[in-house]
N, CA and C of each residue as an Amber inpcrd file, in Angstrom:
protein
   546
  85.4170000  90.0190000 105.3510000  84.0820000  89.7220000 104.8690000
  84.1240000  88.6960000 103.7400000  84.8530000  89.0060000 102.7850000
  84.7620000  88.2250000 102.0540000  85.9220000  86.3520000 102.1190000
  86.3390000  86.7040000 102.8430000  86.9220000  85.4950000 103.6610000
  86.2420000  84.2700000 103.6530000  84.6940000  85.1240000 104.4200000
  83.7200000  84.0170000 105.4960000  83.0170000  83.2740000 104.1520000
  83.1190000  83.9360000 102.6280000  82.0480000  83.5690000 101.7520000
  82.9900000  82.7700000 101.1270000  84.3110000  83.0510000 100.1920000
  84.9360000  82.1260000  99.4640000  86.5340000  81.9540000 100.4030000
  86.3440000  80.9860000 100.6210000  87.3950000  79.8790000 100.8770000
  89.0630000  79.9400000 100.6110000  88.9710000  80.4210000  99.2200000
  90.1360000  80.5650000  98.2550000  90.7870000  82.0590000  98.8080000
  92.2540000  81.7640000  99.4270000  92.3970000  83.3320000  99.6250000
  93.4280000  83.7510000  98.1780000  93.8360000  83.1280000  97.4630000
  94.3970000  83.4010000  96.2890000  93.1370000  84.1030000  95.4770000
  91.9380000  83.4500000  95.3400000  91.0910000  83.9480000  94.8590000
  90.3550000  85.2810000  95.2530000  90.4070000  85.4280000  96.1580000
  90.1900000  86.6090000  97.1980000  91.1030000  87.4380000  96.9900000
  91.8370000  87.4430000  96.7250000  93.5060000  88.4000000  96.6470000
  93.2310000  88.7700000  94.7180000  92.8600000  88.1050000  93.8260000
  92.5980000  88.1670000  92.4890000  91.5210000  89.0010000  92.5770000
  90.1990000  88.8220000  93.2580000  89.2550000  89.6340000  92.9600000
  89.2500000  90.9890000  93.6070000  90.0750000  90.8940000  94.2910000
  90.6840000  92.5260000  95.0580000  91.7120000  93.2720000  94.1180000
  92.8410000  92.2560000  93.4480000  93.5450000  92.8260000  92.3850000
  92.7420000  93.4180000  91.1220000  91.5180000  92.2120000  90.6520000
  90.7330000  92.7070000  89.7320000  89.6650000  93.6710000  89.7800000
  89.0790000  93.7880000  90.6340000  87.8470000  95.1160000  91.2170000
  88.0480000  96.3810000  91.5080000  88.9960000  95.8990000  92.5520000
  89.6400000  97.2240000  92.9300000  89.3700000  98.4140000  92.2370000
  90.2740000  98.0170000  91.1700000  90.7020000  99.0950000  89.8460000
  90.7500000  98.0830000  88.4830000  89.4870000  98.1360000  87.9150000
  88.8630000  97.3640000  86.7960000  89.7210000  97.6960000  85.2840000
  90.6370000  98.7440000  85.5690000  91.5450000  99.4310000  84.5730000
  92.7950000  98.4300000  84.3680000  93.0760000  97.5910000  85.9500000
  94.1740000  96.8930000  85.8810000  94.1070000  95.5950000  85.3010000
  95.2560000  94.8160000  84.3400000  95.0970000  93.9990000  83.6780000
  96.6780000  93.4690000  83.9230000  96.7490000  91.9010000  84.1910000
  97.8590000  91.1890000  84.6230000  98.1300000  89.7080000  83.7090000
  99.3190000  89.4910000  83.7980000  99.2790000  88.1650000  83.7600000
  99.3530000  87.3370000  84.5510000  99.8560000  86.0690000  84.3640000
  99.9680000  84.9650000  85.2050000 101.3780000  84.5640000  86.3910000
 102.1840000  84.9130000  85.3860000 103.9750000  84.9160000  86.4830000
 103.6750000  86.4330000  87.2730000 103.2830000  87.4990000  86.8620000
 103.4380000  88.7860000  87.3380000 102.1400000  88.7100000  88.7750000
 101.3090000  87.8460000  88.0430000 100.2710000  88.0640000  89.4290000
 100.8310000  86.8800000  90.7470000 101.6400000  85.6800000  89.9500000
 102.2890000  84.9730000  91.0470000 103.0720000  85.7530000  92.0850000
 104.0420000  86.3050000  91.1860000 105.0680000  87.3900000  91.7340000
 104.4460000  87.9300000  93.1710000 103.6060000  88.9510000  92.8110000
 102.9090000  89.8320000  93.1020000 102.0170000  89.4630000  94.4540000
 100.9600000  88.5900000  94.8880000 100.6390000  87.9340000  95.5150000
 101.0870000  86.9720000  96.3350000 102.2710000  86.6860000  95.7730000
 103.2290000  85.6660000  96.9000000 102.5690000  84.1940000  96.7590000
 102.3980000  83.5610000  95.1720000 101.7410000  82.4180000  95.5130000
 101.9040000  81.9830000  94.1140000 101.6980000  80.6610000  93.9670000
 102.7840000  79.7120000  93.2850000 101.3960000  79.9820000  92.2270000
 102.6810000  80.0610000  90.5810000 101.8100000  79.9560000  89.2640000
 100.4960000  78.9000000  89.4950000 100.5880000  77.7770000  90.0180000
  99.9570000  76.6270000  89.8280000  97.8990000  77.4500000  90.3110000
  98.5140000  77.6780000  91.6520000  97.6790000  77.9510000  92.4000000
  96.7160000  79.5870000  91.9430000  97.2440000  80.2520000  91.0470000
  97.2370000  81.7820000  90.6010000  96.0110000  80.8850000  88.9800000
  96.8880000  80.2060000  88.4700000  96.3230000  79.3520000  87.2660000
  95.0340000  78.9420000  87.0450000  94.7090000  78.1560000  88.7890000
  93.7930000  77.4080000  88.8120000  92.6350000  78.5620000  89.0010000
  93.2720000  79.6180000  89.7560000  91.6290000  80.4990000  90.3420000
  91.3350000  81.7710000  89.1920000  92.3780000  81.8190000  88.2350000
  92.2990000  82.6570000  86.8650000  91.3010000  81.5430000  86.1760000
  91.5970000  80.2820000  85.8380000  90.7240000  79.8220000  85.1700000
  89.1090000  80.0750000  85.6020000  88.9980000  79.2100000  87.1230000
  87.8080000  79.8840000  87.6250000  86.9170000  80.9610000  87.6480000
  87.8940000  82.0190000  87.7640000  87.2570000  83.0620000  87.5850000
  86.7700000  83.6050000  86.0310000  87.8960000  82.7800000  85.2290000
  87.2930000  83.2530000  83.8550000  86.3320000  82.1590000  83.4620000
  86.2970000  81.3960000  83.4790000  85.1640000  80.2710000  82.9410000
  83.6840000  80.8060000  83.7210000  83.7370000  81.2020000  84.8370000
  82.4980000  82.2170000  85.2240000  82.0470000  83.4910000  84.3540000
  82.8090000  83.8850000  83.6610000  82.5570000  85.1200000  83.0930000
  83.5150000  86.3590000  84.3040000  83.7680000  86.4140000  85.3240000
  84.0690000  87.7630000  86.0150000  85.1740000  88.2470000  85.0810000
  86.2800000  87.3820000  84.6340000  87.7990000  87.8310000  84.1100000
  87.5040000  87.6370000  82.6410000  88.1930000  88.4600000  81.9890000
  88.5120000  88.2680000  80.6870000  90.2080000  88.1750000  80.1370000
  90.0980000  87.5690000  79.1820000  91.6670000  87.6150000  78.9960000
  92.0290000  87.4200000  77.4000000  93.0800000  88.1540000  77.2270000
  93.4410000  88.3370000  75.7620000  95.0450000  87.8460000  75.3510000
  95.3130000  87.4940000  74.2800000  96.7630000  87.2220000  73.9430000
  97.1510000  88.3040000  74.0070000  98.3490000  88.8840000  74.3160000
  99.4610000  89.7200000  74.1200000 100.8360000  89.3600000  73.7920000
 100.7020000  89.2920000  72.1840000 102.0360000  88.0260000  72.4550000
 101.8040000  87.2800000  72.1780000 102.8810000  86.1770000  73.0410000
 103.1600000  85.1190000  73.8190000 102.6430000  84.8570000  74.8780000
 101.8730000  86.2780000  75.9790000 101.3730000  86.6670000  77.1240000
  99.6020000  86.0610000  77.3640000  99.2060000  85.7550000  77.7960000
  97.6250000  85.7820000  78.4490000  97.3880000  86.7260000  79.5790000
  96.7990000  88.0860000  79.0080000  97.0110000  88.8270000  79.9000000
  95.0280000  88.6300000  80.1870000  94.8750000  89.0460000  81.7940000
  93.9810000  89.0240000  82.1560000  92.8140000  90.1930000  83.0950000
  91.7930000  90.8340000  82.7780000  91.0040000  91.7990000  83.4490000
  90.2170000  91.5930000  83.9180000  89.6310000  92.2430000  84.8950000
  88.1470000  92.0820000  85.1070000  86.9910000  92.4170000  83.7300000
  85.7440000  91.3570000  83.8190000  84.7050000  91.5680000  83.0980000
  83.8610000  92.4010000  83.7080000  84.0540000  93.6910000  82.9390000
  82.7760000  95.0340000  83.2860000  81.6350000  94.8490000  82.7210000
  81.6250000  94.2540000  81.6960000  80.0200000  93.2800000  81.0290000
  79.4740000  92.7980000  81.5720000  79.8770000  91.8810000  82.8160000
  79.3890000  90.8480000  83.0860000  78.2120000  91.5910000  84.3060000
  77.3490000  90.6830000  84.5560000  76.0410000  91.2730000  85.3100000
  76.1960000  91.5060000  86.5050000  77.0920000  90.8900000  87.3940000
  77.6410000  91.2640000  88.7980000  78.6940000  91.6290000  88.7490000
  79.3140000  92.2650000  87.9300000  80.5480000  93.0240000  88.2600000
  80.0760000  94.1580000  89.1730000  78.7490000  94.9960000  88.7330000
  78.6380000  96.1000000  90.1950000  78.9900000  95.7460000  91.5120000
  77.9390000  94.6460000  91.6460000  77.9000000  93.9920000  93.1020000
  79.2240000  93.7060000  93.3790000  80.1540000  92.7710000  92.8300000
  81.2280000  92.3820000  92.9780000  82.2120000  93.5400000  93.6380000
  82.7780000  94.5170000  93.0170000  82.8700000  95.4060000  92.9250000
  82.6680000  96.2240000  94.4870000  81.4500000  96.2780000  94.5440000
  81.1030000  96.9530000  96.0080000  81.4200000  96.4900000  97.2380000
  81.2320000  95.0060000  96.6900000  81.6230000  93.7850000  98.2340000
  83.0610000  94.1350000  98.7760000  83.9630000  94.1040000  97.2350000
  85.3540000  94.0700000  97.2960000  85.8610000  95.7080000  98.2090000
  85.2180000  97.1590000  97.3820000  85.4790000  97.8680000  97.9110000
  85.0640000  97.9740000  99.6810000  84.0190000  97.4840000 100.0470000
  83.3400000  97.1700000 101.2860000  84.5800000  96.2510000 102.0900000
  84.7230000  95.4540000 101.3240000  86.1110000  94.3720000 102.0680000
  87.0680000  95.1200000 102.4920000  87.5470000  96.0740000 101.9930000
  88.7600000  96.9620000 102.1190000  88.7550000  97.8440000 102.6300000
  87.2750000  98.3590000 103.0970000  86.8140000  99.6440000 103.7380000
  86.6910000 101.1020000 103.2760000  86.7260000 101.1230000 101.8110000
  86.8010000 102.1740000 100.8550000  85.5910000 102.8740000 100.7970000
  84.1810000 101.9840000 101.3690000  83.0700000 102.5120000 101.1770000
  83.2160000 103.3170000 102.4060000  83.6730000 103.0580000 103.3310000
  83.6220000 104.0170000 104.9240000  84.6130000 105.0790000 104.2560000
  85.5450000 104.8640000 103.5660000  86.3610000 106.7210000 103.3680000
  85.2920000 107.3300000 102.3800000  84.2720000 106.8280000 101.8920000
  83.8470000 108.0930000 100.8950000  82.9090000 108.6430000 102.3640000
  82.1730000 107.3850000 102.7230000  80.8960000 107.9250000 103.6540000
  81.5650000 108.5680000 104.7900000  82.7050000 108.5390000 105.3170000
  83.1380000 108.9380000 106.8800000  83.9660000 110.1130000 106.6110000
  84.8340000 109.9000000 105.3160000  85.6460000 110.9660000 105.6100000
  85.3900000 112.3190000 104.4240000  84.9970000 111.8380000 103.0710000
  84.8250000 112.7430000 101.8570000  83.5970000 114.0000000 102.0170000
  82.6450000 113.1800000 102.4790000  81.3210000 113.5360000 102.9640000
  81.3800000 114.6800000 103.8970000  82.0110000 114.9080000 104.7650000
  81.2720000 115.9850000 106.0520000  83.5310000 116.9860000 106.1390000
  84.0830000 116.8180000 105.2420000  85.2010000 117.8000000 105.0770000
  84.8570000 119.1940000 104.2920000  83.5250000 119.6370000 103.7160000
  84.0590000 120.9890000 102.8290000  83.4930000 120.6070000 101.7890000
  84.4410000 121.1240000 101.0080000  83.7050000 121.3890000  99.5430000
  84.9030000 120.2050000  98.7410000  84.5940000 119.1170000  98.8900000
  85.5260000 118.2590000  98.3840000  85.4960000 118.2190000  96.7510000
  86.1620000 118.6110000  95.5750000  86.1040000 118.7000000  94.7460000
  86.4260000 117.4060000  93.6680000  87.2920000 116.2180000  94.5950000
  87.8350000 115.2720000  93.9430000  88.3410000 114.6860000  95.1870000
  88.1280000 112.7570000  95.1170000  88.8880000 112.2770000  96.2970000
  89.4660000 110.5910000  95.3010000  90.0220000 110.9740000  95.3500000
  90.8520000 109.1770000  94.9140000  92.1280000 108.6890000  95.4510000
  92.2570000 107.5470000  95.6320000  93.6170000 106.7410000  95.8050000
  94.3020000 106.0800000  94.7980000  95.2630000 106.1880000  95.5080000
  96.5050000 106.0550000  94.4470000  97.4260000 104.9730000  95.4390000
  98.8530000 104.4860000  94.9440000  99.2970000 103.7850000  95.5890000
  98.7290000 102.0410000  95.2780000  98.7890000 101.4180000  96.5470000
  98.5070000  99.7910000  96.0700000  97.1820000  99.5570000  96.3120000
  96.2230000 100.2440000  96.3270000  94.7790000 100.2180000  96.4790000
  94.1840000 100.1600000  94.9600000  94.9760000 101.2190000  94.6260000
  94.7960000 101.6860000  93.0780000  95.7720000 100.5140000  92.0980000
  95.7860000  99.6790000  92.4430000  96.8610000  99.1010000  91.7370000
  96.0820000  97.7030000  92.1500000  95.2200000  97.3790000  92.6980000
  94.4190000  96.1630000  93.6540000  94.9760000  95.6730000  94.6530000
  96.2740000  96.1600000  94.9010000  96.9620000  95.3460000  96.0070000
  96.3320000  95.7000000  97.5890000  95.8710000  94.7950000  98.6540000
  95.2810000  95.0390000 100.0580000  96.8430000  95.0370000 100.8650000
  97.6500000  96.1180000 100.4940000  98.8880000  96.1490000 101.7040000
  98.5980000  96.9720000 102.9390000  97.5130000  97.6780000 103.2920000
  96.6970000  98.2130000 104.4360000  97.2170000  99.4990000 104.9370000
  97.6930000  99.6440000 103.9420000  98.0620000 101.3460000 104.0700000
  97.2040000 102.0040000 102.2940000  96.1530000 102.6000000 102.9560000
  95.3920000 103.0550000 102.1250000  95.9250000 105.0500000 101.6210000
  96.2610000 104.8070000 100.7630000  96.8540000 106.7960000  99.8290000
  95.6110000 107.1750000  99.6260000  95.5170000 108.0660000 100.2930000
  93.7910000 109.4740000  99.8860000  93.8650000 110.5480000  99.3650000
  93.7030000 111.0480000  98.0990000  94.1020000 112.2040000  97.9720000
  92.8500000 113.0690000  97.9270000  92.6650000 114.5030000  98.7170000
  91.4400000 115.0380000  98.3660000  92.2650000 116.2010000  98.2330000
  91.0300000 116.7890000  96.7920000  91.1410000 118.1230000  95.9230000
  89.5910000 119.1110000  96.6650000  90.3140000 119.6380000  97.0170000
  89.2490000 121.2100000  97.4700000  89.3740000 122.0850000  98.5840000
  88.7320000 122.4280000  99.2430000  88.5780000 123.2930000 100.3360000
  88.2760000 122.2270000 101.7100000  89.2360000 121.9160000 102.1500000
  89.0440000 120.4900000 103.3460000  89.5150000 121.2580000 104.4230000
  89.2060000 120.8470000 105.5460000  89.1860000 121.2300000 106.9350000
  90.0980000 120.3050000 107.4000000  91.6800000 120.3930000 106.9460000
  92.4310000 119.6170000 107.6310000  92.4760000 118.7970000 109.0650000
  91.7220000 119.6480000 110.2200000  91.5240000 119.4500000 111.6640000
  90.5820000 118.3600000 111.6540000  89.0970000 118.6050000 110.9320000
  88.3920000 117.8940000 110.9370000  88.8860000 116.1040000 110.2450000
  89.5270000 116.7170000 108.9330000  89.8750000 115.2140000 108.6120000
  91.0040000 114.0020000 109.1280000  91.8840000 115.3120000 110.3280000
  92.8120000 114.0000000 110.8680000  92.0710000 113.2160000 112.0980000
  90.6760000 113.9100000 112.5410000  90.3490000 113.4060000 113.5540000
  88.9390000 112.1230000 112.8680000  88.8030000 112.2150000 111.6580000
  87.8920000 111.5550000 111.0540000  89.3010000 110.0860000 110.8560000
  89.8250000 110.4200000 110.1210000  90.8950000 109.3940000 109.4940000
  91.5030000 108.4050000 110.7750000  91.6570000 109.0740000 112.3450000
  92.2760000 108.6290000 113.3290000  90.4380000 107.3030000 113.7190000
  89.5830000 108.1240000 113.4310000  88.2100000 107.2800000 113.6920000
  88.5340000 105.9390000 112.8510000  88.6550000 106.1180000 111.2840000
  88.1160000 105.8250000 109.9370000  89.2520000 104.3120000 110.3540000
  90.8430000 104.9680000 110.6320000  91.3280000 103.5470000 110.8940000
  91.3960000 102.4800000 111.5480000  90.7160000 102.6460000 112.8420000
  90.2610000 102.3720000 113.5790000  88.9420000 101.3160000 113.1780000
  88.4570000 101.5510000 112.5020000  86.8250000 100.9690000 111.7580000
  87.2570000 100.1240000 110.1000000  88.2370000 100.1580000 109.7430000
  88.3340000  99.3870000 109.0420000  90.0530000  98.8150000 108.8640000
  90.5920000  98.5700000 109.4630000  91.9390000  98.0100000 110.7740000
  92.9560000  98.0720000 108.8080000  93.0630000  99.9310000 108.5710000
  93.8880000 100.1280000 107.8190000  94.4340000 101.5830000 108.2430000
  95.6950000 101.4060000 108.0310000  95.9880000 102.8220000 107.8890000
  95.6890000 103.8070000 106.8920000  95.3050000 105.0810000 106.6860000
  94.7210000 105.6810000 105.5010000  96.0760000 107.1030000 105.9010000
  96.6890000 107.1360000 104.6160000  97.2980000 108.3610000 104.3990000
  97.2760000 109.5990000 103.5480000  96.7420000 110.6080000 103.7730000
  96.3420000 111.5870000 103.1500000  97.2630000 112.7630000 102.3750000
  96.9420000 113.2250000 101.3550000  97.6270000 114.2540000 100.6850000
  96.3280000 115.0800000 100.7750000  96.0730000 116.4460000 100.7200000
  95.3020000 117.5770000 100.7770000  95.4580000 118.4060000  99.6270000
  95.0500000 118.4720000  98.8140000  95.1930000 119.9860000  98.0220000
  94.1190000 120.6020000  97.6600000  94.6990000 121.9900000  97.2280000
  93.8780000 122.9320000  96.2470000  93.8220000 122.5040000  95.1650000
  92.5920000 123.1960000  94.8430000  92.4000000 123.1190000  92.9120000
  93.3780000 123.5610000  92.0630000  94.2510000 124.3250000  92.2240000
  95.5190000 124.9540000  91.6150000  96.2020000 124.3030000  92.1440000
  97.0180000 123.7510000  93.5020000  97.7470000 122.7450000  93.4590000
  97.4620000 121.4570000  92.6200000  96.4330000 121.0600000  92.8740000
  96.3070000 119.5230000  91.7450000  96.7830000 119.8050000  90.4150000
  95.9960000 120.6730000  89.6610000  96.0950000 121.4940000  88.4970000
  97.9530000 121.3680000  88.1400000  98.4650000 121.7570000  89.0610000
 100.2200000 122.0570000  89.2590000 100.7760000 120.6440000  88.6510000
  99.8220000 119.2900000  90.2420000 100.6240000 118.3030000  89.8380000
  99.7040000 117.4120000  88.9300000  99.2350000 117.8190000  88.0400000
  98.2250000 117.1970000  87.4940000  99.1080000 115.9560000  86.6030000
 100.2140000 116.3680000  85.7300000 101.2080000 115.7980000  84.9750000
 101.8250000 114.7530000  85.7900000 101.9020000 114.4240000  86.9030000
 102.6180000 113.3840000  87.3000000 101.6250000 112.9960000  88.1590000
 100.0030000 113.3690000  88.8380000  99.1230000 112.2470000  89.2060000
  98.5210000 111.1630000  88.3660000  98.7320000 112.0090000  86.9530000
  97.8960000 110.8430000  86.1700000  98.7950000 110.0980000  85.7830000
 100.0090000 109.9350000  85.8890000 101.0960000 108.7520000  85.7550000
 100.7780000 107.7570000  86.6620000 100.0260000 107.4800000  87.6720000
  99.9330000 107.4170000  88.4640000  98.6950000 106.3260000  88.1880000
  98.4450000 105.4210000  88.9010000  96.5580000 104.5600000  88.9040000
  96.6800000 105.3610000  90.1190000  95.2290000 105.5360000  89.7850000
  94.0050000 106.1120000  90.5730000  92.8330000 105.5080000  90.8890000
  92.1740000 105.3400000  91.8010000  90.7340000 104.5940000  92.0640000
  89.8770000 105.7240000  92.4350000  89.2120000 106.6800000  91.7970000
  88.2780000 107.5890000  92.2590000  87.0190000 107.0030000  92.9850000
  86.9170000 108.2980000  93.9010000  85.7030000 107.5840000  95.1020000
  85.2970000 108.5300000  94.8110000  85.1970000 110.3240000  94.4330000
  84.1440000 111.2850000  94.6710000  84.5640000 112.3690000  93.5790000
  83.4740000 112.8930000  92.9330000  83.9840000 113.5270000  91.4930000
  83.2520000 114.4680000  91.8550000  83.2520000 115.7180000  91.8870000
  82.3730000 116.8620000  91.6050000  82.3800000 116.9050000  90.2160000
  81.1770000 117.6380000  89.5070000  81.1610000 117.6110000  87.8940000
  82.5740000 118.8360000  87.5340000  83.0950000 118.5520000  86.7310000
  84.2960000 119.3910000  86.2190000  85.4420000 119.0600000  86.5020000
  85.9180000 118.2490000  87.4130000  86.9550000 118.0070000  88.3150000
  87.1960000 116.5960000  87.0950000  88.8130000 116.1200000  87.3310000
  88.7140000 115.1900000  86.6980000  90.2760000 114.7320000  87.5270000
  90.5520000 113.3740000  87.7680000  91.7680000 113.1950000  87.6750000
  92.7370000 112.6390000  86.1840000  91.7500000 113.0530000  85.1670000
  93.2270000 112.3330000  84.2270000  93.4490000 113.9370000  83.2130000
């Protein structure tokens, strides 16, 4: 989707790194690294994007490290397109929605990290109907041409691994009030 609108797939690959997970903040060699694409070219669409307002960026250092702008007036929209690009809006609506008493659903892995490597990590906290959700997820990948891999738990299991999920980035898609992943 977002292909057909901007041109730039470096830039496209930045605003998926930056939206994604608005928590994540990079520099310039690390996002080359990372993306598979030459400083020059990483440089030019960081500037872009920050002279628009979407990115912000701070010294660290010697470093110019860089985030998404949550101030800015289309970061929602932005934001939604990106998750929509990736198909994140179909796992809350297809799969979170009609499992149980879902208490908590987020990803973790390179989703949570902005990276599009198409293997999407799901973790849901509650009372889920395992049966129901492998036959939703076998739909779900199918409809947005990713693989989605699931972890299941209880509220006392999470609780258990609570200490080493929040080591962890997370992109929450569904919160019941009380539930928290950090």
């Amino acid at each position: 989707m977002l292909d057909s609108l901007i041109t730039s797939k470096t830039r496209i690959k930045l605003l998926l790194k930056f939206f994604l997970n608005p928590g994540t903040s990079a520099y310039l060699r690390g996002l080359a690294d990372e993306l598979g694409e030459s400083t020059n070219s990483v440089r030019v669409e960081l500037n872009r994007l920050s002279e628009a307002g979407l990115l912000e960026s701070a010294e660290e250092g010697r470093t110019k490290v860089y985030r998404a702008n949550t101030a800015h007036p289309l970061f929602p929209e932005i934001q939604r397109m990106v998750a929509k690009t990736v198909g994140l809006d179909k796992v809350v609506e297809q799969v979170v929605s009609r499992l149980g008493k879902v208490e908590l659903a987020f990803v973790t892995g390179d989703y949570a990290k902005g990276k599009d490597s198409g293997l999407i990590d799901l973790v849901l906290v509650g009372e889920i109907d395992k049966g129901y959700l492998q036959s939703l997820v076998e739909k779900l990948e199918a409809l947005i041409e990713r693989k989605v891999r699931t972890l299941v738990l209880t509220i006392s299991e999470y609780e258990k691994l609570l200490g080493t999920l929040s080591r962890t980035p997370a992109l929450v898609l569904w919160e019941q009030k009380g539930v928290s992943k950090s």
